[in-house]
C-alpha positions in Angstrom: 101.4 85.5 54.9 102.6 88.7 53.7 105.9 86.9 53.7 106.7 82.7 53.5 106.9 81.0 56.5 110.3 82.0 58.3 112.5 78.7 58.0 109.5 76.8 56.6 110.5 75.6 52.7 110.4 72.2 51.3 114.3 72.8 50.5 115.0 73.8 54.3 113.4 72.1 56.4 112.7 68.6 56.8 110.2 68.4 59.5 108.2 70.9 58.9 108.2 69.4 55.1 106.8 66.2 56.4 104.2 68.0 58.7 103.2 70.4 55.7 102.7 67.2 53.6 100.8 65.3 55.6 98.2 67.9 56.3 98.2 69.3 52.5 97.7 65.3 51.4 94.9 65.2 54.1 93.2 68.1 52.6 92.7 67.2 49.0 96.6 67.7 47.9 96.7 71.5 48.6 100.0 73.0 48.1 101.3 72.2 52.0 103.5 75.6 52.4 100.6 77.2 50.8 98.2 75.5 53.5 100.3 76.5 56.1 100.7 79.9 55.3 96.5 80.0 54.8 96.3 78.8 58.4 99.0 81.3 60.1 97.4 84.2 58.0 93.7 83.8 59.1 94.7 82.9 62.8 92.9 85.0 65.3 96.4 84.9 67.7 98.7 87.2 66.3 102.1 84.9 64.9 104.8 86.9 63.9 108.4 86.3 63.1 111.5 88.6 63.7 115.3 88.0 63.4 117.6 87.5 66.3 117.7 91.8 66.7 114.3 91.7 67.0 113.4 93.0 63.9 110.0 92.0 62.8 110.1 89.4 59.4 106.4 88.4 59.3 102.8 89.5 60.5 99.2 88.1 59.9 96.2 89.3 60.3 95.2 88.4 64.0 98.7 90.7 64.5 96.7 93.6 63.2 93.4 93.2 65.2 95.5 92.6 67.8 97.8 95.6 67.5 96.3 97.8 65.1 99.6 97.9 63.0 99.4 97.0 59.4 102.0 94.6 58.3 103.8 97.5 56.0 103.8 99.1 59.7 105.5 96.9 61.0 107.8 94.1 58.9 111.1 95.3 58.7 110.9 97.3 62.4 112.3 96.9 65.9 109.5 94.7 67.9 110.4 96.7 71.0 107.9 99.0 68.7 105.1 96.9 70.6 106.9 96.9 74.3 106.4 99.2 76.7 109.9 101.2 78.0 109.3 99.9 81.8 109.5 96.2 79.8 112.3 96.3 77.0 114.6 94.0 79.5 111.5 91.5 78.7 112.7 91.3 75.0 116.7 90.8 75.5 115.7 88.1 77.9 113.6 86.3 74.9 116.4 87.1 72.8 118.6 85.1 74.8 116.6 82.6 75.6 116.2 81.9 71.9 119.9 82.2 70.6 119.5 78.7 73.1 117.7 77.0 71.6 114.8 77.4 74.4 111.2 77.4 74.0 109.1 79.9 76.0 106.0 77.9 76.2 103.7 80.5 77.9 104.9 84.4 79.3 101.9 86.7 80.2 102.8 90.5 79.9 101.4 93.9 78.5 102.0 94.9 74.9 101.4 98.6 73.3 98.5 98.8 70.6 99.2 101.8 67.9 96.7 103.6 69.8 98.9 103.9 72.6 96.7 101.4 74.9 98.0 98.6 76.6 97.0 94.9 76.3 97.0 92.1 78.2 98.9 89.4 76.1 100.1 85.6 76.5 103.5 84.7 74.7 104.5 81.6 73.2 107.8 82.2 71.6 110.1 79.3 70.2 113.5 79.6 68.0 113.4 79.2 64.1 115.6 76.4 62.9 117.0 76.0 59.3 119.3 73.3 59.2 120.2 73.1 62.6 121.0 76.5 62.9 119.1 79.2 64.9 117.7 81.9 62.2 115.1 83.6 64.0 112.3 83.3 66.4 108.6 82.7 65.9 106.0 84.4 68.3 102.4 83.6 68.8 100.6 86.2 70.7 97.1 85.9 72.5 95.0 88.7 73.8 93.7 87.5 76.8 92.1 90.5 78.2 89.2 88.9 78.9 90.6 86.8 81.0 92.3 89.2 82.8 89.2 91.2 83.6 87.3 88.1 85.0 90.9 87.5 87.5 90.3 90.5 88.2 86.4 90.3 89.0 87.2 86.9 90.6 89.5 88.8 93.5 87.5 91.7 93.9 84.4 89.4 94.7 86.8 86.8 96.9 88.0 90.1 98.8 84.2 91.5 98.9 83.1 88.0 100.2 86.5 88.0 102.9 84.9 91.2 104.2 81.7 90.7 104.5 82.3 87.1 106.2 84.5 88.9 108.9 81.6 91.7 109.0 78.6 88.5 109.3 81.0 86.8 112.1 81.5 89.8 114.1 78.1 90.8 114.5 77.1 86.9 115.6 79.8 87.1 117.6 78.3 90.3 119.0 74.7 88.6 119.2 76.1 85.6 120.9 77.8 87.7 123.9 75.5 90.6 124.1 72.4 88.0 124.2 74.7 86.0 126.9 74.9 88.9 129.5 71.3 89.6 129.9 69.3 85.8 129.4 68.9 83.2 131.5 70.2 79.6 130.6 66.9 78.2 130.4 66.2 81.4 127.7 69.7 81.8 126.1 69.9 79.4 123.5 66.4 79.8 121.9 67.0 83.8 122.1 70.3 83.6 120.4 68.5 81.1 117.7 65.8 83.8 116.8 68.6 86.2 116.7 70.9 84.8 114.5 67.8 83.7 111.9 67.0 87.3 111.9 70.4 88.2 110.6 70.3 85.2 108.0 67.3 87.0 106.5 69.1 90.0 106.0 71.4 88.1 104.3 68.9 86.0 102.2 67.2 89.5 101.0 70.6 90.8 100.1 71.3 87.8 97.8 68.2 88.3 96.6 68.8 91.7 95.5 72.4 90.7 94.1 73.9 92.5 97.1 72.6 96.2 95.5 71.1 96.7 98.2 67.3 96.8 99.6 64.2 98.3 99.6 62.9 99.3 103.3 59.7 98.2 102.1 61.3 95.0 101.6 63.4 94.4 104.9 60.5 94.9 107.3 58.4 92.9 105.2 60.5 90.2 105.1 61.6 90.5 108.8 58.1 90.5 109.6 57.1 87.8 107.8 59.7 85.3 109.0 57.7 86.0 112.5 54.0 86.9 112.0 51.9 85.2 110.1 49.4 87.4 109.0 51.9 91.0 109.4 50.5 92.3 106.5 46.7 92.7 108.0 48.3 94.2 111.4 51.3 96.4 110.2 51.0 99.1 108.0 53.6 100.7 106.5 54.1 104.3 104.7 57.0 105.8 103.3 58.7 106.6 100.1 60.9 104.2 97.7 64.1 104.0 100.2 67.3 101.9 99.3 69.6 100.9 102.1 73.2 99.7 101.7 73.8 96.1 102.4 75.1 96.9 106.2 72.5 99.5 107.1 70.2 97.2 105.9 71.6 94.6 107.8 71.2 96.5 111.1 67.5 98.1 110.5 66.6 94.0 110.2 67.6 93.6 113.5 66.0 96.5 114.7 62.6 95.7 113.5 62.8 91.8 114.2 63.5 93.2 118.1 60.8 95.6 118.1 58.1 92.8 115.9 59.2 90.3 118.8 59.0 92.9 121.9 55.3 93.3 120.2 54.5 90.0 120.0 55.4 89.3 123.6 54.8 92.2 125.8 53.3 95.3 123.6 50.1 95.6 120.2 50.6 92.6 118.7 49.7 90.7 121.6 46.4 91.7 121.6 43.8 90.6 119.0 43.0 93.9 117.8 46.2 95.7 118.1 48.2 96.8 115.1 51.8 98.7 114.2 52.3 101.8 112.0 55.9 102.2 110.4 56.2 105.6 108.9 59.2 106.5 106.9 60.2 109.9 105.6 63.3 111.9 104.1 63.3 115.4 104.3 65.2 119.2 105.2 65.3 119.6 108.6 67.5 122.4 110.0 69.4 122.8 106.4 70.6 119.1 106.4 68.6 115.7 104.5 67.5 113.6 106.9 66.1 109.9 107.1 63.3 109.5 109.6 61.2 106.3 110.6 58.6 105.9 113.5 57.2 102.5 114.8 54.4 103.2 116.5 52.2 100.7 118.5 48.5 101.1 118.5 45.4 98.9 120.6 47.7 97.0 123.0 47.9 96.4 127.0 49.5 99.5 128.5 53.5 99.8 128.6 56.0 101.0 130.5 60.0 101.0 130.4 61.8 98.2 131.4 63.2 97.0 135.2 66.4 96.8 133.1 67.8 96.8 129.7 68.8 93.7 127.9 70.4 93.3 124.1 67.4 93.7 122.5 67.2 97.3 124.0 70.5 97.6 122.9 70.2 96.3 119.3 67.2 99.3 118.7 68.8 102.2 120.6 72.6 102.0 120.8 73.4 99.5 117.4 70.8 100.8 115.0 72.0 104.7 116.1 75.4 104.1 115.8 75.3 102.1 112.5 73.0 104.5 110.9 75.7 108.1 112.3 72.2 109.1 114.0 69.8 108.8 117.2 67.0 106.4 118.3 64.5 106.6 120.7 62.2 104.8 122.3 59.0 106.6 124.1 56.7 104.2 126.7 53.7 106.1 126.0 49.8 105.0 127.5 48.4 104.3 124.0 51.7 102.0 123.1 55.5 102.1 122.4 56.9 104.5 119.8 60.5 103.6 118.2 62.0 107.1 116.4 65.1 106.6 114.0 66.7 109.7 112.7 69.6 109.7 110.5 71.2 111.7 107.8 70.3 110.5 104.5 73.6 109.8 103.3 74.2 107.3 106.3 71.5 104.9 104.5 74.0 104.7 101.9 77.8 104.7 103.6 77.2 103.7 106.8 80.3 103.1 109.7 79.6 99.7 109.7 77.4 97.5 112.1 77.7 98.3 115.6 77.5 96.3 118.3 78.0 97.9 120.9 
């Protein structure tokens, strides 16, 4: 060390004596201060040593990666050289503790690198003894930034997961109640079922993509796919690379796995020969940037609007419009349904949340 171990001599101190001997004897008769001091020095923690004013006596080298100080820097100087102003009370309660004879086994705070940066640290601090009598207190120091960062990650993604739980619940919740006013008993649990499997691929896309986001490409396809077996031959789809937030996303899913299932039942897909065009688009229109999508249904039995409206008109007029801050439509026309989405481009990104009502 750039100075002998603080209360650690063969003269002073019989414990450590002992200790220093039986390691130095395990270790081919090395000198045991001399081993000691070789451990302390090449530490990665920072251990340094100060007086009872708090006036630095020793510093190794894992001091100086730690703190950026140079021992010259900083033996013979006030330690409160390293503590921020808000916590200087910090170092006249170690102080204390120490003239007690008490041990502070584990303290995490901030310290101040020479750089003016702050650094998450973890104290150990214990009192010197040299015959019995306090002399000075030993410090070991432990930069445990790292660790800090992944608390810090760890509630972030706990809070994330919190919120988009209560988000996943709330629109089930919705699904559930909304599908409960307008189905029969005989239809309401099987409709619900459906329902609630097209949400859970949303959600099994979004893992997929590390919750970045997806591709529109991707949600229809996958929506479709969970539902018609050979989609790909019978839908075809045209737009530009597109990525939607996790909750807009979430509600075009629902949208298309309606309007896939309305098809399959009542509208193109239930004939042999009939097919779906989704076009996609972003573009100026009237000085803003808007998103634009059209499902169009070609070679089916003729349409027309429903006696009444039930959640499923619901979940592709009023939710997806609402979630997306824009307008849907839906247009019973003789050659098949048309579905029109518009929305402002930003919406695809920060949306207001799924709506459900």
């Amino acid at each position: 060390m750039r100075r002998s171990l603080a209360g650690c001599t063969l003269e002073k101190n019989r414990h450590c004596n002992d200790a220093a001997f039986v390691m130095a004897e395990h270790n081919f008769g090395l000198d045991p201060v001399a081993w000691l001091a070789a451990i302390v020095e090449q530490s990665d923690d920072a251990i340094i040593s100060k007086d009872l004013n708090g006036v630095v006596t020793s510093w190794n080298i894992g001091a100086e990666q730690i703190f950026g100080y140079k021992a010259a820097e900083m033996v013979g100087q006030s330690i409160l050289k390293l503590i921020p102003p808000d916590r200087h009370a910090e170092e006249a309660f170690i102080l204390e503790r120490m003239k007690k004879g008490e041990r502070i086994k584990q303290h995490d705070t901030v310290r101040r690198r020479k750089d003016g940066t702050l650094v998450d640290v973890s104290l150990t601090v214990s009192p010197i003894l040299v015959d019995g009598k306090i002399v000075g207190v030993s410090k070991i120091a432990r930069d445990i930034t790292a660790r800090k960062q992944a608390q810090l990650a760890q509630t972030l993604l706990l809070r994330e997961l919190n919120h988009r739980t209560k988000n996943l619940l709330a629109v089930a919740d919705a699904i559930v109640r909304q599908t409960s006013k307008s189905s029969s008993p005989e239809e309401l649990v099987d409709r619900i079922s459906r329902r609630l499997h097209a949400l859970s691929v949303s959600q099994d896309l979004m893992i997929d993509s590390e919750w970045r986001g997806a591709d529109i490409s991707n949600i229809i396809q996958w929506q479709l796919a969970s539902i018609i077996d050979d989609h790909a031959s019978r839908i075809k789809l045209s737009g530009p690379l597109c990525t939607l937030s996790p909750r807009t996303a979430q509600a075009l899913g629902l949208a298309i796995f309606e309007l896939a299932t309305n098809a399959l039942k009542f509208g193109s897909l239930s004939a042999k020969n009939g097919t779906v065009q989704i076009v996609w688009s972003i573009g100026d229109h009237a000085g803003k940037r808007e998103f634009h999508m059209t499902w169009q249904e070609l070679g089916g039995p003729s349409v027309a609007p429903p006696r009444y409206s039930g959640f499923g008109s619901t979940i592709i007029e009023r939710m997806i419009a609402r979630s997306l801050l824009g307008s849907a439509k839906v247009t019973y026309a003789p050659a098949g349904l048309i579905w029109e989405l518009v929305a402002p481009e930003s919406a695809l990104i920060e949306t207001s949340g799924f709506s459900a009502v």
